[in-house]
N, C-alpha and C positions, 0 to 999 in steps of 0.2 A: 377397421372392419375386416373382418375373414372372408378368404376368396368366397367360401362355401359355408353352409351351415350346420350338412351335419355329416357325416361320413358313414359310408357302409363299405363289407368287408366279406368275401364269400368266405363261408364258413373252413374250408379248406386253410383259407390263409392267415385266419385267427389260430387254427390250431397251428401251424407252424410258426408261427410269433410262441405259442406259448410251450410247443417243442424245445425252442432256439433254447427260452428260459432256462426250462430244465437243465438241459445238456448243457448251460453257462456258467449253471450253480457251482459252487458258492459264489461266485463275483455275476457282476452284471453283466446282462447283453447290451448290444444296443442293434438296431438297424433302419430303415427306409421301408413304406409304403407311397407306391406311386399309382399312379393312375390318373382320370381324367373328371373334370367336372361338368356338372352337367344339370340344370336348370338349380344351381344352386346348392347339389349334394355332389360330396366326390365320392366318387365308385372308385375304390380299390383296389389293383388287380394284381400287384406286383409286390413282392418283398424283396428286400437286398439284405442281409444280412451283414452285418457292418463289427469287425475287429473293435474291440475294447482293448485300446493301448495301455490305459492304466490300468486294468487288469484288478479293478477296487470293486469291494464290497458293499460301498454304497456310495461308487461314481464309477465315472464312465468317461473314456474319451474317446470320438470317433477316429479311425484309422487315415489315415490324409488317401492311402492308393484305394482301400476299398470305395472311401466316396469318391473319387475321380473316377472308377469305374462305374459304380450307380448313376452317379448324373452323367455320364457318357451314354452308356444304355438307356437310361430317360430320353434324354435327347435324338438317340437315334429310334427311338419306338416311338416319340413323339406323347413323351407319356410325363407326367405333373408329378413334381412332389407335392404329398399329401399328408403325412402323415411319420413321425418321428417316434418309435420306438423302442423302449428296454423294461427291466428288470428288478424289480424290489426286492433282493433275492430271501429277506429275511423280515418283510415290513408289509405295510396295506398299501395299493395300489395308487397312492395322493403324493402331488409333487414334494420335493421337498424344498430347504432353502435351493442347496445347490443345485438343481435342477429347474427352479427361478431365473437364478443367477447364469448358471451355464446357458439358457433360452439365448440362441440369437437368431431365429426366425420370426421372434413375434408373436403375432397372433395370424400367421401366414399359413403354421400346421397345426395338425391337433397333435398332442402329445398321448401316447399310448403308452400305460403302464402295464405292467403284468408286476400284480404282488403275491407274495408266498406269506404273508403274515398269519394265513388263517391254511384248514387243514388244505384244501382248496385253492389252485390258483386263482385270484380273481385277477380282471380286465377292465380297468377302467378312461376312458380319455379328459383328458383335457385343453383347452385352452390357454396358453402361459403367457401374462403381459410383464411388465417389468414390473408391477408391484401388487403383483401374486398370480392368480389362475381361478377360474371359474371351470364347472364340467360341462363336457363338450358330447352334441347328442351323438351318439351313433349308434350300429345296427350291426349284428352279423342277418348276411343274405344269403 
């Protein structure tokens, strides 16, 4: 069961997830939303932008120092991870396999997509368990 049930996101920090995109294109982004929970929703206040070492078009691996530094700063803000996302730079915003496959959180965050398949970035979240992903409520606030 998930810490929380549905995530919200000040409007501010949705566009910069979907800045990061752009400026990542043609390969993926990836990065961290943190923040705190709170009678059941996490409120998101933080992004970390996080290095793609593989440097792939339709994968991603996170940077081992950039997260050492996100969950550093988490911890000294006293702030949750919430929320894990990147970049469909060429597709519609829904998990794929390896994005299944690569899940080692669970169903712990919600996964944040930004897809560019349509003329329009769309944002969509979800839920990733090991034997697929259902979508996950969220809000920009």
């Amino acid at each position: 069961m998930p810490p929380f049930t549905r995530i919200t996101l000040p409007d501010l920090l949705i566009e910069e997830v979907v800045q990061h995109a752009r400026e990542a294109a043609p390969i993926e982004c990836c990065g961290l939303l943190a923040g705190h929970i709170s009678e059941g929703v996490g409120i998101a206040t933080t992004r970390f932008a996080i290095a793609n070492d593989l440097r792939g078009v339709t994968d991603y691996l996170t940077n081992a120092r950039d997260m050492l530094f996100a969950f550093r700063a988490m911890r000294e803000r006293d702030l949750e991870l919430l929320a894990i996302y990147h970049s469909h730079p060429t597709s519609d915003p829904v998990p794929s396999r390896r994005d299944i496959e690569g899940n080692t959180y669970g169903e712990s965050v919600v996964h944040l997509i930004v897809g560019f398949g349509a003329a329009e970035p769309e944002v969509r979240a979800w839920w990733l368990a090991e034997s697929g992903y259902r979508e996950a409520e969220w809000a920009v606030e």
